[in-house]
C-alpha positions in Angstrom: -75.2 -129.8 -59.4 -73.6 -129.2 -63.1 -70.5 -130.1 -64.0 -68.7 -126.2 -64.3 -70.3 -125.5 -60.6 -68.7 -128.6 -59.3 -65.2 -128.3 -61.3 -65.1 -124.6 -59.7 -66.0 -126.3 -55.7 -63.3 -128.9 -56.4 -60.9 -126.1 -57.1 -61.4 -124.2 -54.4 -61.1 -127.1 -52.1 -57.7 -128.1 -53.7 -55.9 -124.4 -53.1 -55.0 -124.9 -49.6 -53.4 -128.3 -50.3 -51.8 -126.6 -53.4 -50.7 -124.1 -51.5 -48.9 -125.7 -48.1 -46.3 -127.2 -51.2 -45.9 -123.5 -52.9 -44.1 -122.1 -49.8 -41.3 -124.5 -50.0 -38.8 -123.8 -53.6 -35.6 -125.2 -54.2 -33.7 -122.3 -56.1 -30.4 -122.9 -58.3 -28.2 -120.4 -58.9 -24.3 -119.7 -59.2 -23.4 -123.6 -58.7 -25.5 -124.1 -55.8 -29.3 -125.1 -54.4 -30.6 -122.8 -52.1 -34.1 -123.6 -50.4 -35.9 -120.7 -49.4 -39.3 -121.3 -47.1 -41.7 -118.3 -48.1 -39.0 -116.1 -49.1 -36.6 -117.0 -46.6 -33.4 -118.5 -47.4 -32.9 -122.0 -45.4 -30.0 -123.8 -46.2 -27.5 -123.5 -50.1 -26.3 -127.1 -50.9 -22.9 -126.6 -52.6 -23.1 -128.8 -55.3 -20.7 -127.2 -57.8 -16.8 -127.1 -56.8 -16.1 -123.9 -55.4 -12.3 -122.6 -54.6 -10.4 -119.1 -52.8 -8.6 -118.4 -56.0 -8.0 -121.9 -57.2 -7.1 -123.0 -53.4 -8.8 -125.3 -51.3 -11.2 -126.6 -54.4 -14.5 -128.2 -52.4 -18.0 -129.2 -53.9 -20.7 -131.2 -51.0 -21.4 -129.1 -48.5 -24.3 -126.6 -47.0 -23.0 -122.7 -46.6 -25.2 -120.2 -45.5 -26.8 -122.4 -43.1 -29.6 -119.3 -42.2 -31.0 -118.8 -39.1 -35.2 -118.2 -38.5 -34.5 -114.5 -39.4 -32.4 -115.0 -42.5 -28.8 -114.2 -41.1 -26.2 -116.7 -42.1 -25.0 -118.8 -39.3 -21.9 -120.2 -41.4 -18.7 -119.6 -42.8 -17.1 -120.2 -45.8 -13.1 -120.0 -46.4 -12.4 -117.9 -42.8 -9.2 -116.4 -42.6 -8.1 -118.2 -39.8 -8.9 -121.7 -41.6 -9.7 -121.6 -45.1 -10.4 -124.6 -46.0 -13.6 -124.9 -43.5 -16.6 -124.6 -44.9 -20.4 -124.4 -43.8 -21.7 -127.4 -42.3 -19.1 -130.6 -44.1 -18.5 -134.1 -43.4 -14.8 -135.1 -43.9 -11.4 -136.5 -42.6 -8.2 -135.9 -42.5 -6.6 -139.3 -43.6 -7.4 -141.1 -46.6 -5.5 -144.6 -47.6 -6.0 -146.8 -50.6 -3.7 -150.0 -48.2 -0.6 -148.5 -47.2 -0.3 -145.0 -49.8 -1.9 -141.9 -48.6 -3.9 -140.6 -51.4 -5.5 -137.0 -50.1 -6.4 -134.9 -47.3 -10.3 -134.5 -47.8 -10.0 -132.1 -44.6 -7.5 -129.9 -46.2 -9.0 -130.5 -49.6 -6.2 -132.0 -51.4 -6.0 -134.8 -53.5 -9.2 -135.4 -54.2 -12.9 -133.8 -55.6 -16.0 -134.3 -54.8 -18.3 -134.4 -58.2 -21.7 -134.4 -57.4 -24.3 -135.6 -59.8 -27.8 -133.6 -60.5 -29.3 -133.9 -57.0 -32.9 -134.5 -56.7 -34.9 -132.2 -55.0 -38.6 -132.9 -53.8 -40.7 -130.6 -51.6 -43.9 -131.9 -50.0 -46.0 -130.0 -47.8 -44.1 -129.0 -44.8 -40.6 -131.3 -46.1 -38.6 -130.5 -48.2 -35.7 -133.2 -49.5 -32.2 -132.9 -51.4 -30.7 -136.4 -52.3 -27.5 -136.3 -54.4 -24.6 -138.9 -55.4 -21.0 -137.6 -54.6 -18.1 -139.4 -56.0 -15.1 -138.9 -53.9 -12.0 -138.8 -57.1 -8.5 -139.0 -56.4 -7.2 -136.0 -58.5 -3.7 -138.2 -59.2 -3.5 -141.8 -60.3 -3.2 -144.1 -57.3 -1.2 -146.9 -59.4 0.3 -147.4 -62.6 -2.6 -146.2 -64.5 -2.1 -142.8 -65.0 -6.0 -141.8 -65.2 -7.6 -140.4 -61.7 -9.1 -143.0 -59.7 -12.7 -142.8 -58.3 -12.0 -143.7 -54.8 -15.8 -143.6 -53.0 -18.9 -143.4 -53.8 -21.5 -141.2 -51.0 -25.3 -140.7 -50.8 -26.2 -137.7 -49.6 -29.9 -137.0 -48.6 -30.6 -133.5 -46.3 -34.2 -133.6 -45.0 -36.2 -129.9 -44.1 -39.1 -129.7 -41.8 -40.2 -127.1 -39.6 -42.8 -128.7 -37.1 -42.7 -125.0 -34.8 -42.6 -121.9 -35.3 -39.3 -120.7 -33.1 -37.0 -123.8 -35.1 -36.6 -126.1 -37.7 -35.1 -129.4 -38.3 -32.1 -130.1 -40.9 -31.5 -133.8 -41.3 -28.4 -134.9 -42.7 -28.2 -139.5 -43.8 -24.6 -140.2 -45.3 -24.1 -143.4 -46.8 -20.6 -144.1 -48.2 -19.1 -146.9 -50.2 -16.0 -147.5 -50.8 -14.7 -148.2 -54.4 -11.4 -149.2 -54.3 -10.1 -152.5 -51.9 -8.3 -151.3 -48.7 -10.0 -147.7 -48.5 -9.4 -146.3 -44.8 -10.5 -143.1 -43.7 -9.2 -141.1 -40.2 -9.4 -138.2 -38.5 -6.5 -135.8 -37.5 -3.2 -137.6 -36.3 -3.2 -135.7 -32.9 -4.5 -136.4 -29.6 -7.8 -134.1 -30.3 -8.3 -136.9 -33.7 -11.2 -134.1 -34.8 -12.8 -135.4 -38.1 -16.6 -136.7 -39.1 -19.7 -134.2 -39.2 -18.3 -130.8 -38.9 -20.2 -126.9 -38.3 -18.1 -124.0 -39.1 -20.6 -121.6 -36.9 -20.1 -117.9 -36.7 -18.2 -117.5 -32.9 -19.7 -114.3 -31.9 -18.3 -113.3 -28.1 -21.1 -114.4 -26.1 -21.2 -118.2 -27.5 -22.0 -120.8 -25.1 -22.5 -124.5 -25.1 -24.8 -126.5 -23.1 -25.7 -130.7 -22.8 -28.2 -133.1 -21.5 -25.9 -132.3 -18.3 -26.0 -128.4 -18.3 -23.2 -125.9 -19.5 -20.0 -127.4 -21.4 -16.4 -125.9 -21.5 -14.7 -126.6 -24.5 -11.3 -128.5 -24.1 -8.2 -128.9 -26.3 -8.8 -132.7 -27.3 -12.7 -134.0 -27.6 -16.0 -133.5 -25.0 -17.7 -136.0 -23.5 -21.8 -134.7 -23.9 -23.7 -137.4 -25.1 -25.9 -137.3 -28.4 -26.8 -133.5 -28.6 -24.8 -130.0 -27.9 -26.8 -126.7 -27.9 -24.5 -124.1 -29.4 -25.9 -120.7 -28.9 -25.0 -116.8 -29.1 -25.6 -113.3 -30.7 -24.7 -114.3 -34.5 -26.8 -110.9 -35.9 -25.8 -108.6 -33.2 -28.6 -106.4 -34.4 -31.2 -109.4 -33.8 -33.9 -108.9 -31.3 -32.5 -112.4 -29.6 -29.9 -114.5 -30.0 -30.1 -117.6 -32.2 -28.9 -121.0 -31.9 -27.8 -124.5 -32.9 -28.4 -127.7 -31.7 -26.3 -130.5 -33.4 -27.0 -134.0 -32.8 -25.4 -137.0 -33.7 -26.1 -141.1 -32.3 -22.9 -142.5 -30.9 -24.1 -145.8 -30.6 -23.8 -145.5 -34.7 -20.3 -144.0 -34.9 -17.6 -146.7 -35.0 -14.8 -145.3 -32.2 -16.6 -141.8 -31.4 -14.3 -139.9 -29.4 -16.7 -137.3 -28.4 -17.5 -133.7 -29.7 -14.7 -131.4 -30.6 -15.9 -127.7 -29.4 -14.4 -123.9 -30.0 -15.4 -120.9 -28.7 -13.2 -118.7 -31.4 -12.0 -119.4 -35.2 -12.6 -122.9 -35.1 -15.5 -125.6 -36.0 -17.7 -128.0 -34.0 -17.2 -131.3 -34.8 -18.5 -134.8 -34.1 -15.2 -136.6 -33.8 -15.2 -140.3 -35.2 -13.2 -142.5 -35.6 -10.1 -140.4 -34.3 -6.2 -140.6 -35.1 -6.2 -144.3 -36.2 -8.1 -144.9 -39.4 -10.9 -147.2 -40.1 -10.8 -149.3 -42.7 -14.6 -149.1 -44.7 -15.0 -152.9 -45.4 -18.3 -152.0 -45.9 -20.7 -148.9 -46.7 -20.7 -146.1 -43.8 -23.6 -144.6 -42.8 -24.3 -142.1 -40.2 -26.7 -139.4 -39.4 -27.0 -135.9 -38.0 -29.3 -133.2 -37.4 -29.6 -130.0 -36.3 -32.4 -127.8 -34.4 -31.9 -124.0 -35.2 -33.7 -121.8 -33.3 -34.5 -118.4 -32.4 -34.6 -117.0 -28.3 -34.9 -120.3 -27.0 -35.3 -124.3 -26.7 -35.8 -125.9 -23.7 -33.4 -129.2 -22.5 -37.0 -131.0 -22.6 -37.3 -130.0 -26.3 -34.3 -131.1 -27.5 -34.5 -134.4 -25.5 -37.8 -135.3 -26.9 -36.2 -134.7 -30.7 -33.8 -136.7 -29.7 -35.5 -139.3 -28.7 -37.3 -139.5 -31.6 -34.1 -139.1 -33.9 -32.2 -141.8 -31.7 -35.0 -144.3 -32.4 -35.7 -143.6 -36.5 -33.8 -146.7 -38.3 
């Protein structure tokens, strides 16, 4: 066989290989990365700080989160809370020792500047890993300069191992840069802060567990690892689409449970509650969520699980 023959074979048996990473882009555009599967839109990481006419300033979060047929799931800045956004990991309290410094929830006294995030897209994955610096946006002691309070790794993971869903994986490592750094969630009885989904609340949404059907309550859930959030968010869909967020309690230092709202609110993985934590060492926690289209069994979502509750 000559050597122009067998260039031209080897070719031909590298296009499908080519290919299966072609189908996967990460896109930038107006201060964000969007990755679109085909020509699909999946996820936009907000990586750029982004504000509702200079209020409520955020950068480090993922609005629209899309659904299997390209609708947004997500809000951004709603009326009734503007200072939700997409899917967002945050609390309400934030102490350097004794002195209040920001409400991260709220969006105040701090930003979040997020270096060039790496993307990487192989075969049916797709990866976005960035380093967030939380900074206090007033000096927290006599120095008047601002003060870098934390430092976060951020790394979101996309595969799509079926065709009715994919999987969004979220890792979140954060170290604290200043001595004394404690973090809490709201300083109520319903303590809602941690991993957060502002979903579209369409009138038909429903909730469902391991156990069956859920009824949200004023203060947190008890529903183990996983809730299946589900409803008509395109009215003019075929079916009705769905979310399943996940989170490990055994990993989440005094998890109160899952915060849920069928109307103008945001579903939220509530750790560590009203009284804050001091971070005497890096955090880490994970999430993921299973977004789907008609349907996924219990038996689906417990063997995802599984595997997700077992991954180090």
């Amino acid at each position: 066989m000559n050597k122009a023959l067998s260039l031209f074979l080897l070719s031909v048996l590298l296009l499908p290989a080519a290919g299966l990473a072609q189908h996967l882009k990460f896109v930038e555009a107006d201060g964000a990365l969007t990755l679109f599967d085909q020509d699909r839109p999946v996820f936009s990481y907000q990586k750029m700080t982004k504000s509702l006419q200079g209020q409520y300033p955020r950068a480090n979060y993922v609005h629209p989160l899309y659904s299997l047929a390209g609708d947004s799931l997500t809000e951004d800045f709603p009326a009734d809370h503007p200072h939700h956004r997409g899917v967002f990991w945050t609390w309400h309290q934030l102490y350097v020792g004794e002195k209040r410094v920001g409400d991260p929830w709220f969006c105040e006294g701090i930003s979040w500047e997020v270096e060039k995030p790496l993307t990487v897209v192989e075969k049916e994955t797709a990866l976005l890993e960035a380093t967030v610096y939380w900074v206090s946006t007033t000096s927290i002691d006599e120095d008047p300069e601002p003060d870098t309070l934390l430092q976060e790794q951020v790394k979101i993971t996309y595969r799509k191992p079926a065709a009715a869903y994919y999987e969004l994986d979220f890792e979140v490592v954060m170290v604290p840069l200043q001595e004394q750094l404690s973090i809490g969630g709201s300083e109520d009885e319903k303590g809602y802060g941690g991993f957060s989904v502002r979903l579209k609340t369409p009138d038909d949404l429903r909730f469902t567990s391991k156990t069956g059907a859920l009824t949200p309550a004023n203060t947190a859930v008890q529903a183990g690892g996983w809730v299946d959030v589900k409803g008509s968010f395109n009215p003019e869909a075929k079916e009705p689409a769905g979310v399943v967020i996940v989170c490990e309690p055994r990993d989440l230092e005094n998890f109160q449970g899952w915060i849920l709202r069928k109307k103008d609110s945001m579903q939220n993985v509530a750790f560590p509650g009203r009284v804050p934590m001091l971070l005497e060492k890096p955090l880490s926690f994970k999430n993921k969520l299973i977004v789907y289209s008609g349907g996924i069994s219990r038996e689906e979502i417990e063997r995802i699980y599984a595997a997700f509750a077992r991954e180090p």
